[in-house]
C-alpha positions as CSV (number, residue, x, y, z in Angstrom):
1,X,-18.0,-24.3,21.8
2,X,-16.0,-24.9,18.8
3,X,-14.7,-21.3,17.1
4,X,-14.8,-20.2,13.4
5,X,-11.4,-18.6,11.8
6,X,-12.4,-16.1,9.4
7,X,-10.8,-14.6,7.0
8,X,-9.1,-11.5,8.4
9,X,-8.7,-8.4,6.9
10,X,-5.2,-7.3,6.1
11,X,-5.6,-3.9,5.1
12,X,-8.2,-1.2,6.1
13,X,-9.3,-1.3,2.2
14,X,-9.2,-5.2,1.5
15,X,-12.9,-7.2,0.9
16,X,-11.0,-10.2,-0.4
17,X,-8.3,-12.1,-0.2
18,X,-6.8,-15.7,-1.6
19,X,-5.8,-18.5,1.0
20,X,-2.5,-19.1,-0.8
21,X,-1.4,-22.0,1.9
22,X,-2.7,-23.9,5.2
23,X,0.6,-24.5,7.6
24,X,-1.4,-26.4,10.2
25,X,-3.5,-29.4,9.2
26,X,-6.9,-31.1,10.1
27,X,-6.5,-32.4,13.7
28,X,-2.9,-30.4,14.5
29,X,-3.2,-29.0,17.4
30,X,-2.6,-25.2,17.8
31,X,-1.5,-22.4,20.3
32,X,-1.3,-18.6,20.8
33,X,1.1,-17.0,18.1
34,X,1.2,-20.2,15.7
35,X,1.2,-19.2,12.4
36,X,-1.8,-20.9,10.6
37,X,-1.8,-20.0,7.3
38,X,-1.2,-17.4,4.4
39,X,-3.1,-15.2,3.0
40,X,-1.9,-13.3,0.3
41,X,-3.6,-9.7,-1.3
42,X,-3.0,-8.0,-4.5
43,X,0.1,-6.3,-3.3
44,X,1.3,-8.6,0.0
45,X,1.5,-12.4,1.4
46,X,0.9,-12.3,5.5
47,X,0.5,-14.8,7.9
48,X,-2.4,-15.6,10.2
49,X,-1.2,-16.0,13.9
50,X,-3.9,-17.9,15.8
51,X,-4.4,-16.2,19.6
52,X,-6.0,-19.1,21.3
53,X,-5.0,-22.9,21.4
54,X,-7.0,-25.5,20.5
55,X,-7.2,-28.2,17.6
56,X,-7.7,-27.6,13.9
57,X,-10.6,-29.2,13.6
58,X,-11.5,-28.3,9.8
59,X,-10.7,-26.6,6.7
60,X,-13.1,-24.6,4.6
61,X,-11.2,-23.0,2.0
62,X,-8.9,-25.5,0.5
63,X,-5.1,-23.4,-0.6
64,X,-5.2,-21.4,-3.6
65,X,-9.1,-20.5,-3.0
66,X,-9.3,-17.2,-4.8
67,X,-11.8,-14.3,-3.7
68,X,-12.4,-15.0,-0.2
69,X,-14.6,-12.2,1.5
70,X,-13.4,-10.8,4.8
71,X,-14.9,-12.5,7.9
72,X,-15.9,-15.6,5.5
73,X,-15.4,-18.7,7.9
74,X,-12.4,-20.3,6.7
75,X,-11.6,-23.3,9.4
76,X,-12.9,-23.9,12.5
77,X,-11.0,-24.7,15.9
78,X,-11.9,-26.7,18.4
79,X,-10.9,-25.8,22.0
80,X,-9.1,-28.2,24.5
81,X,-11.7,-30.8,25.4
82,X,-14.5,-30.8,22.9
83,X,-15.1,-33.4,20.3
84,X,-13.6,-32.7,16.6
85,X,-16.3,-34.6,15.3
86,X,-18.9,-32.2,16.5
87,X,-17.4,-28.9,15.3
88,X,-20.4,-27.4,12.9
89,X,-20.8,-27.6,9.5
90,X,-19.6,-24.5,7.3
91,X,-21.7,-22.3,5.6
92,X,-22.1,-22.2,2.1
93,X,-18.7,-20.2,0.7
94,X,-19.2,-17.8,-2.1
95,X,-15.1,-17.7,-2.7
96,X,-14.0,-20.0,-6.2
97,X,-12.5,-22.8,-5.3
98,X,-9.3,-24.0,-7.7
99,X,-10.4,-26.3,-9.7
100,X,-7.4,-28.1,-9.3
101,X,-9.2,-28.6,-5.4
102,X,-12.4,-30.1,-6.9
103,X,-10.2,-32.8,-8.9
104,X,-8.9,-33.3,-5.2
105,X,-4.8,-32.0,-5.6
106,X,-3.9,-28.7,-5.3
107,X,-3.1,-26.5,-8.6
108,X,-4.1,-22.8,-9.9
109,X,-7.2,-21.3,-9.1
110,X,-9.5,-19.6,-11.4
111,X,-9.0,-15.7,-11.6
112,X,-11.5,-14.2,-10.6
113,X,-13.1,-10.8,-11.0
114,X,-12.4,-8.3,-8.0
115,X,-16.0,-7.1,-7.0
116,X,-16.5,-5.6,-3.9
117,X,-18.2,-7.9,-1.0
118,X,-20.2,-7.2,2.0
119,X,-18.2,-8.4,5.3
120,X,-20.4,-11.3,6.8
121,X,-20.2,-12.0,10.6
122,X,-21.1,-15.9,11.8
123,X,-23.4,-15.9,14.6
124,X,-21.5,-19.3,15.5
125,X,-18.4,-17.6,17.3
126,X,-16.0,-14.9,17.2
127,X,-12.8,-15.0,15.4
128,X,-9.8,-16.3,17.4
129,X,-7.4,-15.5,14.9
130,X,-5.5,-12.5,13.0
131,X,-2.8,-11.5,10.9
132,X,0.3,-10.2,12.6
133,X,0.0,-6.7,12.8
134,X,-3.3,-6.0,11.0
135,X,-6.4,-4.4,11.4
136,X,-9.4,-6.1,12.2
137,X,-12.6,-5.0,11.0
138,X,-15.7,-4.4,13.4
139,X,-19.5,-4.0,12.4
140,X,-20.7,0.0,12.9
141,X,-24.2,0.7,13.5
142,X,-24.7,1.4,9.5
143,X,-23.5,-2.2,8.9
144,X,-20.1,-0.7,7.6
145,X,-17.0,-2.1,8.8
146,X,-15.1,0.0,11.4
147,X,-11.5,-0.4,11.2
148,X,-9.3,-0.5,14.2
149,X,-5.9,-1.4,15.7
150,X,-6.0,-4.8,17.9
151,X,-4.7,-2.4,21.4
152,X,-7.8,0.0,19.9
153,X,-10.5,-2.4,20.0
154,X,-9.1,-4.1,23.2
155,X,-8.6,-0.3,25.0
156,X,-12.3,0.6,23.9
157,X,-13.8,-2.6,24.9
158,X,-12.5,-2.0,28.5
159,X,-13.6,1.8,28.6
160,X,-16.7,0.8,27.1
161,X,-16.5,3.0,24.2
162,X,-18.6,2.1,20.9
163,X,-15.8,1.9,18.0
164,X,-18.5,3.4,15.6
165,X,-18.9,6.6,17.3
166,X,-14.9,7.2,17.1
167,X,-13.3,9.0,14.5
168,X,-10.2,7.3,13.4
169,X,-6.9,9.0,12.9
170,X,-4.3,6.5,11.2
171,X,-3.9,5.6,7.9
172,X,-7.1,5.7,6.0
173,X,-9.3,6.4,8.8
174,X,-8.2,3.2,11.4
175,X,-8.8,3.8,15.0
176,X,-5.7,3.7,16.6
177,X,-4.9,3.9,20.6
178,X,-4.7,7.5,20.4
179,X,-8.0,8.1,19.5
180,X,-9.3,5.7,21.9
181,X,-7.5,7.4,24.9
182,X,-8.5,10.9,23.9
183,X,-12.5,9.9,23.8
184,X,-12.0,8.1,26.8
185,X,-10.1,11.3,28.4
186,X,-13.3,13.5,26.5
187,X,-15.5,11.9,28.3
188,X,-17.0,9.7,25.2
189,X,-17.0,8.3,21.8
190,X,-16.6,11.4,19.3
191,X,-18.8,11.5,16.6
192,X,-17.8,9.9,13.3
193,X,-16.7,12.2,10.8
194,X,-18.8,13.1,8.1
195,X,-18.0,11.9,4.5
196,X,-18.8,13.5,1.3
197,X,-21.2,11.9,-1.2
198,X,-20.2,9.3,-3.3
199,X,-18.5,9.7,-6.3
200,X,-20.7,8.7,-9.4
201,X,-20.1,5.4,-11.1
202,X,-16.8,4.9,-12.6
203,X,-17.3,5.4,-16.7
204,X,-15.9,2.2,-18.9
205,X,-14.9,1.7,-21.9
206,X,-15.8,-1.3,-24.1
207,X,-16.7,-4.4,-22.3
208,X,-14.5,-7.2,-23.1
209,X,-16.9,-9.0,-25.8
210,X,-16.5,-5.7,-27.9
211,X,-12.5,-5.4,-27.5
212,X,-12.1,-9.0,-28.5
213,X,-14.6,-8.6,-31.6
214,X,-12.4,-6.1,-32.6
215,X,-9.3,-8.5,-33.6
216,X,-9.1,-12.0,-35.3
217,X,-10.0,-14.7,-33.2
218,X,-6.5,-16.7,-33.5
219,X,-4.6,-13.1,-33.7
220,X,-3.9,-12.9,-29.5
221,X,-2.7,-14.4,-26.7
222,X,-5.4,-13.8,-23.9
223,X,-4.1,-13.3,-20.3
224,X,-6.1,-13.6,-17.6
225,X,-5.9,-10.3,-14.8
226,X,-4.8,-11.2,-11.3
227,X,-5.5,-9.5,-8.6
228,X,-3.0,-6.6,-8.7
229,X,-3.8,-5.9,-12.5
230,X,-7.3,-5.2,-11.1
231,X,-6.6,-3.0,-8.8
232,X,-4.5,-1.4,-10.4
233,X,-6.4,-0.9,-13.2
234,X,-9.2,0.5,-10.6
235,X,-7.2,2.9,-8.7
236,X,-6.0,4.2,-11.9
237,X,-9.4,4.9,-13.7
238,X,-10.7,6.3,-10.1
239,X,-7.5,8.8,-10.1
240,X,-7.9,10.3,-12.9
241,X,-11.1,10.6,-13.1
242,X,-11.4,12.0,-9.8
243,X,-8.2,13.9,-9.3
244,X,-7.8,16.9,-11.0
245,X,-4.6,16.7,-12.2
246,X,-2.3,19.4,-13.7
247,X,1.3,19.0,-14.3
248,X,4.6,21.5,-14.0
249,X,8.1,20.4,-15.7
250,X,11.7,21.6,-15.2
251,X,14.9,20.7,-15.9
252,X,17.3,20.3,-13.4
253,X,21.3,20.8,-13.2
254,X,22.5,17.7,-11.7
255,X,26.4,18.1,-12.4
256,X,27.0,19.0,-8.6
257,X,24.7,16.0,-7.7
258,X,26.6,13.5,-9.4
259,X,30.0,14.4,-7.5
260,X,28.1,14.5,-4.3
261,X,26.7,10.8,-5.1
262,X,30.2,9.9,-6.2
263,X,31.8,11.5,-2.9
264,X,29.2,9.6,-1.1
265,X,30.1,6.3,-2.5
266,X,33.7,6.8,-2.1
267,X,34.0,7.1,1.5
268,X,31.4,3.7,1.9
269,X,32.4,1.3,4.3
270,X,33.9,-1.7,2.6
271,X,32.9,-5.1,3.3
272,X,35.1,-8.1,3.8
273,X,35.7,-8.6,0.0
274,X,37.0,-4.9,-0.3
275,X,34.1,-3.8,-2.0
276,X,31.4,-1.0,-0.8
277,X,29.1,-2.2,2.0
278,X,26.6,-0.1,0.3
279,X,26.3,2.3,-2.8
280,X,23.8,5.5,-3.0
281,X,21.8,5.9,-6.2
282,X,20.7,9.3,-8.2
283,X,17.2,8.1,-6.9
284,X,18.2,8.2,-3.4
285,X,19.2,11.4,-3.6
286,X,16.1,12.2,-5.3
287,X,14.1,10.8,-2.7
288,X,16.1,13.2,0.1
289,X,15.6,16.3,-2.0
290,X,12.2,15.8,-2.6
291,X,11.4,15.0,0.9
292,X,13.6,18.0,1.8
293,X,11.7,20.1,-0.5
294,X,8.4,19.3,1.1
295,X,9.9,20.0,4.4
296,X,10.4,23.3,3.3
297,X,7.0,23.5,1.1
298,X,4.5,22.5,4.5
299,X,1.4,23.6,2.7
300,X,2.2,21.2,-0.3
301,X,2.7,18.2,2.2
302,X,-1.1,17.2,2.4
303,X,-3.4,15.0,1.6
304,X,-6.8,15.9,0.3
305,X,-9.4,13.7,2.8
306,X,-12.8,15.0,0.9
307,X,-14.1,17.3,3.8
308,X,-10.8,18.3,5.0
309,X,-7.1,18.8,3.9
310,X,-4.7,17.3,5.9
311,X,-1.4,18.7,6.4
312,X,0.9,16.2,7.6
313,X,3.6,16.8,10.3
314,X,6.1,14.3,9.4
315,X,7.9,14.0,5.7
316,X,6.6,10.6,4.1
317,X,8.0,9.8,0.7
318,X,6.3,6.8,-1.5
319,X,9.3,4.9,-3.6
320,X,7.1,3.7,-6.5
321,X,8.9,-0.3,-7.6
322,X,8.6,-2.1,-10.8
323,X,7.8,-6.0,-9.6
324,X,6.5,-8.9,-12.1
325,X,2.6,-8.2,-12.9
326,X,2.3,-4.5,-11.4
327,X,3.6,-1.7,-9.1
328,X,3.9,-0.9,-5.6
329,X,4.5,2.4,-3.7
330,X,6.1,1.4,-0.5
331,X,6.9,4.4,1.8
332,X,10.2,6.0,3.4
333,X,9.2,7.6,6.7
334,X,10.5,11.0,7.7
335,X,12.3,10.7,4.7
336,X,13.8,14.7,5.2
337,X,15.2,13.7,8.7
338,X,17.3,10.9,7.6
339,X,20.5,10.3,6.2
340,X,20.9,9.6,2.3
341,X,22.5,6.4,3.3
342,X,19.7,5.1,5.3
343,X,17.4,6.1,2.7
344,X,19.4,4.1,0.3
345,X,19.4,0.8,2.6
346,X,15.8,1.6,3.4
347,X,14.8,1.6,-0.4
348,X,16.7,-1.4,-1.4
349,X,15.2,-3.4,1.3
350,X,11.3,-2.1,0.9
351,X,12.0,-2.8,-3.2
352,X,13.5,-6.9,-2.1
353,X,10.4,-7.5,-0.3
354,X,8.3,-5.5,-2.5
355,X,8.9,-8.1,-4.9
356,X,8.4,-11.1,-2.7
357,X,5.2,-9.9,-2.2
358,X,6.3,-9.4,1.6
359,X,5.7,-5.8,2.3
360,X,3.1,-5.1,6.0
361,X,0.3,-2.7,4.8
362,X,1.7,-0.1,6.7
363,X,4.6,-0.3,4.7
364,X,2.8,0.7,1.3
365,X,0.0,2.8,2.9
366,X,0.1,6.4,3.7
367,X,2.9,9.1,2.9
368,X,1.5,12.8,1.0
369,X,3.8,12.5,-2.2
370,X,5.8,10.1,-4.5
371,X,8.8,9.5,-6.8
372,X,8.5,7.6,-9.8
373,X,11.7,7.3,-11.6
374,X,11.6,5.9,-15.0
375,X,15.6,7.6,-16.0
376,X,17.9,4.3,-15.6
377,X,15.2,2.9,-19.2
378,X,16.5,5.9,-21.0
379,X,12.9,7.8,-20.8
380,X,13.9,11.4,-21.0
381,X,10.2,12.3,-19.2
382,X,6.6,11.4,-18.5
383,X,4.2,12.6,-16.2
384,X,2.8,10.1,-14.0
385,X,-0.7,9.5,-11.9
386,X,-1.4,10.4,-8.3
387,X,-2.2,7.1,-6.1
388,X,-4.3,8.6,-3.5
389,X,-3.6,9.5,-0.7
390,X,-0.9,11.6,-2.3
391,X,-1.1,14.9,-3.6
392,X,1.6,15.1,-5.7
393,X,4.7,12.6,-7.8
394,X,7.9,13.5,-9.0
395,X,8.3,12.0,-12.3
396,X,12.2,11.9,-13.1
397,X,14.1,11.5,-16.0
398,X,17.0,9.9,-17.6
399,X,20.6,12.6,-16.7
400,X,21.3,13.5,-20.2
401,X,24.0,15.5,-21.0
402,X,22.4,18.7,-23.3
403,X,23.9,22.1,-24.5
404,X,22.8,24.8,-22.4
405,X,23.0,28.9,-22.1
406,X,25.7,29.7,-19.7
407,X,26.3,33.4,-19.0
408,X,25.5,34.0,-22.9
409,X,28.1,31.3,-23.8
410,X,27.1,27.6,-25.0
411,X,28.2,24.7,-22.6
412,X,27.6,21.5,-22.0
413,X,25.4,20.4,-18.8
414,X,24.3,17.2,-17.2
415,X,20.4,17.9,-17.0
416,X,17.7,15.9,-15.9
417,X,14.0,16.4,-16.5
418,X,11.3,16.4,-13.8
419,X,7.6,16.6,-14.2
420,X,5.4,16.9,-11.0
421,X,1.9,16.0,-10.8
422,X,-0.7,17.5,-8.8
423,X,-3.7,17.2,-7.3
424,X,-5.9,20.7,-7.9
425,X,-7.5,20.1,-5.1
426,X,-5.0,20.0,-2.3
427,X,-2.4,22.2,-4.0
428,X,-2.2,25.2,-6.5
429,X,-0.6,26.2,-9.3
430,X,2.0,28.8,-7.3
431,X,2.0,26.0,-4.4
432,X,3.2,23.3,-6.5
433,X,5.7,25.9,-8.5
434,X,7.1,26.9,-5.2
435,X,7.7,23.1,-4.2
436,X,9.5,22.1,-7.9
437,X,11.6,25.5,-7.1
438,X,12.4,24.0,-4.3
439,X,13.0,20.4,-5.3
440,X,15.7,22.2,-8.1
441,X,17.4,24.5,-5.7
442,X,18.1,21.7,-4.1
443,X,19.2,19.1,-6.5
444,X,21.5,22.0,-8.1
445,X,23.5,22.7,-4.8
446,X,23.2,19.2,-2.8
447,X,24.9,20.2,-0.3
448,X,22.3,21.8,1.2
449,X,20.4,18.4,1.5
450,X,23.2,17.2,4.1
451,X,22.3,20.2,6.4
């Protein structure tokens, strides 16, 4: 029986996608691990592996289709032996086609808005396909997706454990082997954890119609929102309006840092062309105190899970990156047990692929706190916004050198100005005091931060 491809999902959050590119065509044949296709997100481009062989038999959703639901049929796949002809028709698509497609050569699809959709099953066939590495969704008894790992659903399938009735323990809920083994070990499927009520509709501002009767017709350039601009746009609105934010600022000696970073540099290996293999940033460091800070702060490292606070046991640091059209957060894992100079290689490689577009979910997803550093433009501070999961970001200013009050005398000082942002409802006023005390302590004797 011929088998439809649907669209995977590539994060535990994502309802739609655009199928940026086919790599097979119409009649190729295909086996186990062959990359497909791409499939790209607001924030990343992955590939599709397919996990069975077969033939290609057809494409639904011609490249650059926009808006693609998860577990829309997208191609179907024929296996060894049956007729191509006979593969069945595809159901109607709701995803907008490019209508570069509909003139019959490829081009730019339409933008479209990003509206949540219901995840649709085909009662045809099962997928055959998924992304490397991602999470495929499965239907829980509420009609919900449940997300789990691929070794998950495989481990509870042959323990015969219902995915619905586990309670998932990876990022943002997924089921991951662990917690298959320990309801298999319990004697069950635990219960699924209960979730607070939802949070009342989002409040807007004027719709679009009103903003542009505000301004001459021929007086701007309108530019259409993609998908990161979206969700952007949505995270940011749902942060602060549901995160109660308050904010602590302090300035921060970094005369003593500087020589550190400069030491640092100093005694980098050299390439073949006689220059440093690598050099460490201010931000680097920033990233190691911070993380360092936490580490000493536990009861500020924690996320804020609605029924729960979760107090993390390893040190995970966001790294929030400029790229064209928006932002990313990728994270530096146990950032406080590693060296500054593998935080430094580790940053500059998440940021490359960051703006490629080529970042796995679990690269960006996850992590308690953040550093957003807006210094090297000359800003001398801001406050930025919390990006959920996280319950606080270190905002960091531009190293300015300022007169200062030094045992009753005037001198001159190399200060830098750091704002931290938290969320009230995972951390307190003293908590998040204690962990900016921290965070300075440590930037104004570095050494400490090699220990």
């Amino acid at each position: 029986m011929p088998t439809n491809v649907l669209m995977p999902a590539l994060s535990p959050t994502m309802e739609k996608g655009k199928l940026s590119r086919w790599l097979k065509k119409e009649g190729d044949a295909v086996r186990s691990g062959d990359v497909i296709a791409e499939i790209e997100t607001d924030k990343a481009t992955m590939e599709v592996e397919a996990v069975d062989e077969g033939v290609l038999a057809k494409i639904l959703v011609a490249e650059g289709t926009e808006d693609v639901p998860v577990n829309d049929v997208i191609a179907i796949i024929a296996e060894e032996g049956e007729d191509v002809a006979a593969a069945p028709k595809a159901p109607e698509q709701k995803a907008k086609a490019p209508e570069s497609a509909k003139a019959g050569e490829q081009g730019k699809a339409e933008k479209q808005a990003d509206q949540p959709a219901a995840a649709k099953q085909s009662a045809a066939a099962p997928t055959r396909t998924a992304p490397a590495g991602a999470d495929q969704p499965a239907p829980g008894h509420d009609g919900k997706r449940v997300f789990a790992s691929p070794l998950a659903r495989r481990l509870a399938k042959e323990a015969g454990l219902d995915l619905a009735g586990l309670t998932g323990s990876g990022p943002r809920g997924r089921i991951v082997e662990r917690d298959v083994l320990e309801a298999k070990q319990a004697g069950g499927a635990r219960p699924a954890a209960s979730t607070t009520a939802a949070a009342p509709a989002l409040a807007g501002g004027p719709d679009g119609a009103a903003v542009r009767a505000m301004f001459a017709p021929d007086s701007f350039e309108e530019i259409p929102l993609d998908g990161m601009r979206k969700t952007i746009a949505r995270r940011l609105v749902e942060s602060k309006q549901s995160v109660p934010h308050f904010y602590l600022t302090v300035d921060c000696e970094i005369d003593a840092l500087l020589a550190l970073r400069a030491d640092i540099n100093g005694a980098a290996p050299k390439g073949e062309d006689g220059k440093p293999a690598w050099k460490v940033s201010v931000n680097d460091l920033v990233v190691k105190a911070f993380a360092a800070a936490l580490r000493r702060t536990p009861d500020a490292n924690v996320s804020f899970a609605g029924d729960a606070i979760l107090r993390h046991k390893t040190v995970d640091v966001g790294v929030a990156v400029s790229i064209p059209g928006g932002l990313l957060t990728p994270v530096i894992r146990n950032a406080d047990a590693k060296s500054i100079s593998v935080i430094s290689q580790e940053v500059r490689d998440l940021a490359a692929r960051a703006q490629n577009r080529r970042l796995k979910p679990e690269e960006y997803t996850g992590g308690a706190a953040a550093v957003s550093n807006l210094g090297m433009y000359g800003v001398r501070e801001f406050a930025a916004v919390i990006n959920p999961p996280h319950a606080t970001i270190l905002a960091v200013g531009e190293g300015q050198q300022r007169v200062i009050v030094r045992d009753g005398q005037p001198a001159v000082a190399t200060m830098m100005t750091v704002t931290l942002s938290v969320d009230h409802r995972a951390v307190d006023g003293v908590l998040g005091a204690q962990l900016l005390q921290a965070f300075r302590a440590l930037v104004e004797k570095p050494a400490a931060i090699l220990a």
